[in-house]
TISE-156926 format. One record per residue (C-alpha): residue number from 0; z, x, y. Coordinates in Angstrom, 2 decimals, decimal comma, always signed. Each point is the difference from the previous one (the first is absolute). Layout:
# TISE-156926
PT  koldren        z        x        y
PT      NUM        Z        X        Y
...
//
This chain:
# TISE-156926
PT  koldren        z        x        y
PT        0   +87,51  -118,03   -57,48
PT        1    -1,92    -2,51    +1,73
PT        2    -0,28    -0,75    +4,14
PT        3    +1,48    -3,15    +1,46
PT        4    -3,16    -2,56    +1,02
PT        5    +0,56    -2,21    +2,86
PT        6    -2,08    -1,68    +2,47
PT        7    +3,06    -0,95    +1,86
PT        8    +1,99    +2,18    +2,47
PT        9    +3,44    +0,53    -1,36
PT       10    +2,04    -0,84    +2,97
PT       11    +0,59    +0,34    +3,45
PT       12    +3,18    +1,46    +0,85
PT       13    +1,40    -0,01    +4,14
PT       14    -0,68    +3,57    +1,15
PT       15    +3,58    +0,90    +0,40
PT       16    +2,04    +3,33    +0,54
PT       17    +0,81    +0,22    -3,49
PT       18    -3,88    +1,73    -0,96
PT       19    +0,44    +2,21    +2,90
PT       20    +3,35    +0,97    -1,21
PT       21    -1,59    +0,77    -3,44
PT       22    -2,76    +1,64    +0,63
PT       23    +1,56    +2,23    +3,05
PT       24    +2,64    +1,13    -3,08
PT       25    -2,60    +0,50    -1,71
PT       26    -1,57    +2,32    +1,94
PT       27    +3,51    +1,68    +0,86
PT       28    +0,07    +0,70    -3,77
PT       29    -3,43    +1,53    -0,49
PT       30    +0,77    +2,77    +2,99
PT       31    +3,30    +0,61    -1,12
PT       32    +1,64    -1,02    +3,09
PT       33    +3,24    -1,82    +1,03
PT       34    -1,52    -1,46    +3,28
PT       35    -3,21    -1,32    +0,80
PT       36    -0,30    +2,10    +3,34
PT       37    -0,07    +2,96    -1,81
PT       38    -2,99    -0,19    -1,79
PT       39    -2,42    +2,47    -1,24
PT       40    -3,30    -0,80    -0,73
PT       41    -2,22    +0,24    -3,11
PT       42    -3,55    -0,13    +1,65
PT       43    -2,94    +0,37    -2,22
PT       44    -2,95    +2,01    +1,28
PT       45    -3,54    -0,63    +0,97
PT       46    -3,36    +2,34    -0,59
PT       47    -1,72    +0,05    +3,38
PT       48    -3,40    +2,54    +0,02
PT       49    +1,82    +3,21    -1,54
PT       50    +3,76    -0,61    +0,93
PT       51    +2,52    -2,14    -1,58
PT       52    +2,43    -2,06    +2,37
PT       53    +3,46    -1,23    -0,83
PT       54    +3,36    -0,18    +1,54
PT       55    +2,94    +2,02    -0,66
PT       56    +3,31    -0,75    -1,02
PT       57    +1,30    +1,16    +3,19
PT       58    -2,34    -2,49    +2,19
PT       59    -2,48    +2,36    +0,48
PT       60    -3,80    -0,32    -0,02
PT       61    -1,20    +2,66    -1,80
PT       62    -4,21    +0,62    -0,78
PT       63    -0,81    +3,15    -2,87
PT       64    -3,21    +1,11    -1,09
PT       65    -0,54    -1,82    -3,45
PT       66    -1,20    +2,60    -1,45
PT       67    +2,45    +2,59    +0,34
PT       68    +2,92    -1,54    +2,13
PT       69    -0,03    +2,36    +2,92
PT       70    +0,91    -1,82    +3,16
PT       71    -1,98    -1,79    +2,62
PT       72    +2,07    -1,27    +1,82
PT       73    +3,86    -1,83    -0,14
PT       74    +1,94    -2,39    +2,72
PT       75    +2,84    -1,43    +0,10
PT       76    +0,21    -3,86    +0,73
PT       77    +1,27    -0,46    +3,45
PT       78    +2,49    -2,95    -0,73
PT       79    +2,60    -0,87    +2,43
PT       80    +2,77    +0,83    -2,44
PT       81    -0,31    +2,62    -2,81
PT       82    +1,44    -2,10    -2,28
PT       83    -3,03    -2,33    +0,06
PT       84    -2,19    +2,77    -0,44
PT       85    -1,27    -0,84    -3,54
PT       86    -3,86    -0,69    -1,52
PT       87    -0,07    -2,57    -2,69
PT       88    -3,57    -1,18    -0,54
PT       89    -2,96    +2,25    -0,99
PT       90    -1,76    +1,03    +3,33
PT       91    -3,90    -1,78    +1,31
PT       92    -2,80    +2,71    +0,26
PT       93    -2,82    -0,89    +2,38
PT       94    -2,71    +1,91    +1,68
PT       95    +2,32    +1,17    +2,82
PT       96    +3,17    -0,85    -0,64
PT       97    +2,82    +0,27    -2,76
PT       98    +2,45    -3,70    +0,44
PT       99    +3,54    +0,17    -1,09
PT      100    +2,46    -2,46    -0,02
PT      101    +3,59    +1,36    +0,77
PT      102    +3,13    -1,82    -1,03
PT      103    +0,86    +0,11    +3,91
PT      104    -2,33    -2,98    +0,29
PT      105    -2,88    +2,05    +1,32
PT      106    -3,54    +0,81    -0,42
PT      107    -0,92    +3,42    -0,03
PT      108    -4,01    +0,58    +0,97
PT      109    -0,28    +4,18    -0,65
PT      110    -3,49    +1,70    +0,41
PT      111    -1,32    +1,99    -2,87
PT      112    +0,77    +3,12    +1,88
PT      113    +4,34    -1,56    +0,73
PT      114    -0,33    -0,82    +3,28
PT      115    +2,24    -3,85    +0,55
PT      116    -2,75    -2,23    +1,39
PT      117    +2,11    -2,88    +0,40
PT      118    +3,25    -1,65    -1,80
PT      119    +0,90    -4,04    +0,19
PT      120    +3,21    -1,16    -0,68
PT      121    +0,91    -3,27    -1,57
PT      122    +3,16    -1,92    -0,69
PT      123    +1,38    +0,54    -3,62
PT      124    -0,78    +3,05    -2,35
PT      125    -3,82    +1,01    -1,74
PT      126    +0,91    +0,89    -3,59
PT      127    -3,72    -0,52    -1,16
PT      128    -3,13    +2,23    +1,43
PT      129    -2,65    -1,67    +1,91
PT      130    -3,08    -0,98    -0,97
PT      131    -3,27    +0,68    +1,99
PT      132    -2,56    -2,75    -0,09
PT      133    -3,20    -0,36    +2,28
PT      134    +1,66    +1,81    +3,35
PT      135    +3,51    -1,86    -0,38
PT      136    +2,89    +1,66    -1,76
PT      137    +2,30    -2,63    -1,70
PT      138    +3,54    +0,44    -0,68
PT      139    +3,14    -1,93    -0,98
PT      140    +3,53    +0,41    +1,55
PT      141    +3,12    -1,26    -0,44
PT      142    +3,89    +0,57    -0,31
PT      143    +2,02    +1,29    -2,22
PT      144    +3,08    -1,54    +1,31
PT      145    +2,37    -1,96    -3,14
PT      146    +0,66    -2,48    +2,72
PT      147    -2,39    -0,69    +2,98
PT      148    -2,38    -1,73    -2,62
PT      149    -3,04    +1,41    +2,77
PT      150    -3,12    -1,29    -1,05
PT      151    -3,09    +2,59    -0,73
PT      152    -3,36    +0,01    +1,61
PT      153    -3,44    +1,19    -1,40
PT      154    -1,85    +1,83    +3,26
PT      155    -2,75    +0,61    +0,78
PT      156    -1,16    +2,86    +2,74
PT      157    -2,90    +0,67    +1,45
PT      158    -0,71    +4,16    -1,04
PT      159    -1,55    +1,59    +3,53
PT      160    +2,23    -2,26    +2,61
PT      161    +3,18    -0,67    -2,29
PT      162    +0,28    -3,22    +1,34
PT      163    +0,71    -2,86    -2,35
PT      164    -2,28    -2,01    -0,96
PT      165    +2,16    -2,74    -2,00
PT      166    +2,74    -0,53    -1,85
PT      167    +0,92    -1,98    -3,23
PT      168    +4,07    -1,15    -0,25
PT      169    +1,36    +0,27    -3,29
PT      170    +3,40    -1,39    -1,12
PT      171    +1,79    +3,03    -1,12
PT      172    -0,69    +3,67    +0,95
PT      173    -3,46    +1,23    -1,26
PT      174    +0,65    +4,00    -2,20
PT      175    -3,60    -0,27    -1,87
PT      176    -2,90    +1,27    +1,33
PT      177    -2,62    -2,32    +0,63
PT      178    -3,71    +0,26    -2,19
PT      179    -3,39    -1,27    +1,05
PT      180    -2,44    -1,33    -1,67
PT      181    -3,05    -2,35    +1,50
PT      182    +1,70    -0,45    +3,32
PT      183    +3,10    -1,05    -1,57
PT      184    +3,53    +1,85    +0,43
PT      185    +2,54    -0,46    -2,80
PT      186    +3,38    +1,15    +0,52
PT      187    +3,41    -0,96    -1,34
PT      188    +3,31    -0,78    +1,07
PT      189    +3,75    +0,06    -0,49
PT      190    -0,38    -3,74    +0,38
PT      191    -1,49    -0,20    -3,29
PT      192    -3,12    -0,33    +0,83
PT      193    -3,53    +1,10    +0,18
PT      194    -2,18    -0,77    +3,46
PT      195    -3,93    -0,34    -0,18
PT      196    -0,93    +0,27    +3,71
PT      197    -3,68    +0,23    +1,14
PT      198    -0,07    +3,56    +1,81
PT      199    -2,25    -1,47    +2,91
PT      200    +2,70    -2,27    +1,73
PT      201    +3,27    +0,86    -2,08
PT      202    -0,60    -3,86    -1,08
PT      203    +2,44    -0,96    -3,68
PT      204    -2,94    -0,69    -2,50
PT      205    +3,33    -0,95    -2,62
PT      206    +3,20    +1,24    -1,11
PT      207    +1,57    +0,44    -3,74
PT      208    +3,26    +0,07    -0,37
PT      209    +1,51    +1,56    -2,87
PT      210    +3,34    +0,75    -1,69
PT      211    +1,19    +2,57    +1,81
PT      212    -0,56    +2,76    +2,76
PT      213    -3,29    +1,66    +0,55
PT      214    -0,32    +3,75    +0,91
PT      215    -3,35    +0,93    -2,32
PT      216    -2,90    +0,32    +1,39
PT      217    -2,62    -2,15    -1,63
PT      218    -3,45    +0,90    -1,30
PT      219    -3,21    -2,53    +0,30
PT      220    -2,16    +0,28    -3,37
PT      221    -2,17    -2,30    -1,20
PT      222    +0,76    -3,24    +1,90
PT      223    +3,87    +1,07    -0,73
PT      224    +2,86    +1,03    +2,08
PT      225    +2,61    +1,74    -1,66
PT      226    +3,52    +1,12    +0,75
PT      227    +3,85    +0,66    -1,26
PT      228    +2,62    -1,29    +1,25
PT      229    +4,02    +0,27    +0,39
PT      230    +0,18    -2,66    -3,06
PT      231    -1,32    +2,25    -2,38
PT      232    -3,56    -1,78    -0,39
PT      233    -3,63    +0,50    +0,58
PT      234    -2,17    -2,12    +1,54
PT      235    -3,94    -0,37    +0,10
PT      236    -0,86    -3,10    +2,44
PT      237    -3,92    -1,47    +0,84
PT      238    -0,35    +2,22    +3,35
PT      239    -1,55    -3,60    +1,37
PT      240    +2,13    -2,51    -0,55
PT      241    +3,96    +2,21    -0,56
PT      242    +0,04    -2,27    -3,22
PT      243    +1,81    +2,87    -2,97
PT      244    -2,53    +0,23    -2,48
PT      245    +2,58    +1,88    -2,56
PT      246    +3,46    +1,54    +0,48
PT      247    +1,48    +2,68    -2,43
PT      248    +3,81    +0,20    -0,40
PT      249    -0,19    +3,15    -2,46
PT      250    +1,89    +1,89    +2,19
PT      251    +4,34    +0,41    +0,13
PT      252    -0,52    +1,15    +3,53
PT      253    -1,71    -0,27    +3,72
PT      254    -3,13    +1,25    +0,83
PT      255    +0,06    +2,30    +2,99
PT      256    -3,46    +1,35    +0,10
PT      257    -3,68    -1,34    +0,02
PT      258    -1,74    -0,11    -3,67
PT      259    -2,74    +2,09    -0,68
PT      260    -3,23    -2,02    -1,52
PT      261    -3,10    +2,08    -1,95
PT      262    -2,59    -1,93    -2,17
PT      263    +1,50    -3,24    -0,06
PT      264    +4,00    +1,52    -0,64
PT      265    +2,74    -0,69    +2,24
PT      266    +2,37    +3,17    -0,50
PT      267    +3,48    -0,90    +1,38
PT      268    +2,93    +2,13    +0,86
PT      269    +3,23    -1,50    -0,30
PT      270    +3,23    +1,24    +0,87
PT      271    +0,85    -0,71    -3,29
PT      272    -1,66    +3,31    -0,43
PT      273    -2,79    -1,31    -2,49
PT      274    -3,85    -0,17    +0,93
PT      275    -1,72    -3,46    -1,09
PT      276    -3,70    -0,18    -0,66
PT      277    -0,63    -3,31    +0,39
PT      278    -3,30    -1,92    -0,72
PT      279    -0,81    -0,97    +3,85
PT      280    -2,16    -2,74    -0,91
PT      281    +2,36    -2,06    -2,77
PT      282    +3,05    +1,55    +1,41
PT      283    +1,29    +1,01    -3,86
PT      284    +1,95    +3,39    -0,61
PT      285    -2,30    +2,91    -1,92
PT      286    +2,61    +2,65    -0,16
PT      287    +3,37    +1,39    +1,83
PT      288    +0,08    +3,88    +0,90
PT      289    +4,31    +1,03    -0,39
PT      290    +1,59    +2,34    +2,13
PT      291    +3,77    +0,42    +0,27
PT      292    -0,36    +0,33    +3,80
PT      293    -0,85    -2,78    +3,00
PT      294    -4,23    -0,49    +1,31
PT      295    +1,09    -0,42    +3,55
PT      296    -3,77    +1,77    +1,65
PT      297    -3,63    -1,33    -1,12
PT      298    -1,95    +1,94    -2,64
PT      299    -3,18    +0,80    +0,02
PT      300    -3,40    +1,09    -2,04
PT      301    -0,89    +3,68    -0,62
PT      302    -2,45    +1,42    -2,49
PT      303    +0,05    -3,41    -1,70
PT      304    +3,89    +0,21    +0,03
PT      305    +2,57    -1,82    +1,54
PT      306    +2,18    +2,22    +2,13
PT      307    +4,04    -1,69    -0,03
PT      308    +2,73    +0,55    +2,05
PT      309    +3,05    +0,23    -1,82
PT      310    +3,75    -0,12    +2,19
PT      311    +2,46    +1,00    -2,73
PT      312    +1,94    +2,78    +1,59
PT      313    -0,18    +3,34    -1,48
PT      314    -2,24    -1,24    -2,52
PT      315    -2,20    -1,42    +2,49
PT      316    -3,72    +0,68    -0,58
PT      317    -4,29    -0,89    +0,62
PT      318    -0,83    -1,33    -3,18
PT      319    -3,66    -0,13    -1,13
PT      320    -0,90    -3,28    -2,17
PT      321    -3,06    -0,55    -2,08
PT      322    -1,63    -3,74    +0,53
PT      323    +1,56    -0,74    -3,26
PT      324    +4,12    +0,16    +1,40
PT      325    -0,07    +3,67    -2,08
PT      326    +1,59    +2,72    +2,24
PT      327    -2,56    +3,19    -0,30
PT      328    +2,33    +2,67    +2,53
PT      329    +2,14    -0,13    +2,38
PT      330    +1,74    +2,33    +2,78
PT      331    +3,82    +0,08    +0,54
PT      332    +0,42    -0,31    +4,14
PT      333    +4,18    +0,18    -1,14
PT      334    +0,48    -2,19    +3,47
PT      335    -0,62    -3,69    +0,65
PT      336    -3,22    -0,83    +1,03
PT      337    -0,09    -3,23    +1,89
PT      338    -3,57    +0,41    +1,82
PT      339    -3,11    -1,40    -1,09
PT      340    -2,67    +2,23    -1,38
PT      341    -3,03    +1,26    +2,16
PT      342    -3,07    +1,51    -1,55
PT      343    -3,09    +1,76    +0,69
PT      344    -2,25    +0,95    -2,87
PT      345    +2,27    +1,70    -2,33
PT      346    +2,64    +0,57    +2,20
PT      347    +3,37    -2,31    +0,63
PT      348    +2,29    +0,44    +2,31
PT      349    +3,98    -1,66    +0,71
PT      350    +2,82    +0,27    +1,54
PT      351    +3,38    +1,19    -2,04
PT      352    +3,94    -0,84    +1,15
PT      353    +0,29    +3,81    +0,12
PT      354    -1,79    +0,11    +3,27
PT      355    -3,32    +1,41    -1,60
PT      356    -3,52    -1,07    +0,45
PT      357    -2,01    +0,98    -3,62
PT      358    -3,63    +0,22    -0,75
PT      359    -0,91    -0,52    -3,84
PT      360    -3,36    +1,06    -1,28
PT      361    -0,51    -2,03    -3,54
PT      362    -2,65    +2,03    -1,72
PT      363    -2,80    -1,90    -1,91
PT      364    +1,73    +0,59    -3,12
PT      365    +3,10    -1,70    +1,44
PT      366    +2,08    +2,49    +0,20
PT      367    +1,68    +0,09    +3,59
PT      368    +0,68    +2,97    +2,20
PT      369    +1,99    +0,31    +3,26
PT      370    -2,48    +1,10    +2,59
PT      371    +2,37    +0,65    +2,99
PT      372    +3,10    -1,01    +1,37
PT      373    +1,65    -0,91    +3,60
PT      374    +3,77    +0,01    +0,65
PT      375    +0,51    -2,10    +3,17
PT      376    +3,66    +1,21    +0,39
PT      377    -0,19    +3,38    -0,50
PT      378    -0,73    +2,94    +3,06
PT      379    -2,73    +1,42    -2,19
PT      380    -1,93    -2,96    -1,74
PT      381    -1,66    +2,22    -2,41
PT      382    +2,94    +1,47    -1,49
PT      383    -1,59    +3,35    -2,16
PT      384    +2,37    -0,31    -2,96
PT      385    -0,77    -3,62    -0,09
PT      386    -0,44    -1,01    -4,27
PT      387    -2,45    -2,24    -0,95
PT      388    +0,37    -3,03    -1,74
PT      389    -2,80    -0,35    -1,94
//
């Protein structure tokens, strides 16, 4: 199977409702949902000192002790209307503070201990997390209207005044979250394209434009950016000059999450529900990990495995892949998992469709172990007769 080379962009559609349209169904089909403004969120978590942050699919923000997922503290997101009361993006640990973007529009500041230090609303939606970054927190909004075509914004906010500092315009509503790397932000957009913009002014350093909608997050390795998009193809571009360095078009479906890269191997999750390993430096295909379900979440590396996220209903399950595509174990969740994985040492932990927060402990022989588990809907989230997966 070999990449598509180009030096060229590929074209340069009109930003028009049509993408919106597509990827807001889109999204409508990964929750489940019939309408758009009843959404329920699939944050993934972040590791902050010795809890683990993440949003709940009922809007809340909930932080659990990593290690054995007793709880610190939880809040509900105080959005104007409950049915905007969904967290998307994976939450921004600092210092002080825990960020959180709400689908309301807002930005959520907590303190470590729960207390709201301040919230910032902004026209539009925040499907991606922030991003902290030298004192600002950056963030992209945007609708998810089929037919007000609203334009997105990358923002930038200062973190102790929550004033803005600047703002980028996109042409169509920004869902990624943004990465930096040497002062540079890269995020994408439903406009099909990807913005370089220098982090000290919010100035456009380029833009790509690609085939299709861009929700992935990108990742910055070796001179490369790299990133899905909506028309099924990877892309690794010269992070100085936006020109695409190689494209695959392996995949029969969109990328929706940001590739993982490890010793010079882009590992990309496609809704296609295969893994590519992909030589990040020539761009050519080394091998294709199956599963029968969708990669919708991020995986990650633990104990020189590579955790993955499978959505396939009942069947649904944390499969752990040797660097050579071979799966070693894996542990049968039975409910879609949407969320990227977190990890700390040998621990992962996700979010599952059956309102549960999960803790997996992969033992150095591989073999992985459910360590604890939170159900976010229940009156007692440590339910005693509670049977472990794995």
């Amino acid at each position: 199977m070999k990449p598509i080379h180009s030096r060229a962009k590929i074209f340069e559609p009109a930003p028009s409702w049509v993408s919106i349209l597509f990827a807001a169904l889109a999204l409508a089909l990964l929750v489940g949902c019939t309408r758009i403004a009843t959404p329920q969120g699939w944050s993934a978590g972040s590791v902050g000192d010795d809890a683990i942050y993440i949003g709940t699919m009922e809007g809340d923000v909930l932080a659990l002790d990593k290690s054995n997922g007793d709880t610190l503290w939880r809040r509900a997101l105080p959005a104007p209307e409950d049915s905007d009361r969904a967290i998307y993006g994976r939450p921004a640990v600092t210092k002080d503070a825990v960020l959180v973007g709400g689908y309301d529009g807002r930005l959520y500041a907590y303190g470590k201990g729960g207390d709201l230090l301040w919230q910032e609303p902004f026209p539009g939606r925040i499907v991606g997390g922030p991003t902290v970054h030298e004192g600002l927190v950056l963030v992209g909004t945007g609708d998810v209207s089929s037919s007000s075509g609203a334009a997105g914004t990358l923002r930038a906010i200062d973190l102790e005044t929550n004033d803005e500092v600047w703002k980028h315009d996109a042409r169509g509503p920004i869902w990624s979250s943004p990465v930096v790397d040497d002062g540079v932000a890269y995020v994408g957009s439903l406009d099909h394209s990807l913005y370089a913009v220098d982090v000290s002014d919010g100035s456009e350093k380029w833009r790509y434009v690609s085939g299709g909608a861009i929700v992935s997050g990108a990742v910055v390795h070796g001179g490369l950016v790299i990133f899905g998009g909506f028309d099924s193809r990877l892309y690794a571009l010269d992070v100085d000059t936006g020109d695409p360095v190689w494209v695959f078009n392996g995949s029969s479906r969109w990328y929706w999450s940001t590739p993982l890269v490890q010793d010079g191997v882009v590992y990309a999750p496609s809704l296609d529900g295969n893994l590519y390993a992909i030589d990040a430096r020539s761009g050519d295909l080394k091998w294709v990990f199956a599963t029968e379900g969708q990669i919708i979440g991020s995986p990650t590396f633990v104990n020189d495995l590579i955790a993955v996220p499978v959505a396939d209903g009942n069947d649904s399950k944390v499969a752990l892949v040797e660097t050579n595509g071979s799966e070693q174990q894996a542990c049968r969740i039975g409910s879609d998992i949407r969320t990227s994985l977190a990890v700390s040492d040998d621990l992962i932990y996700f979010g599952a469709t059956d309102h549960t927060i999960r803790a997996l402990r992969i033992k150095p022989n591989g073999n992985p172990d459910e360590e604890w588990v939170y159900v976010t809907d229940a009156d007692d989230p440590y339910p005693p007769d509670w049977a472990k997966a794995c």
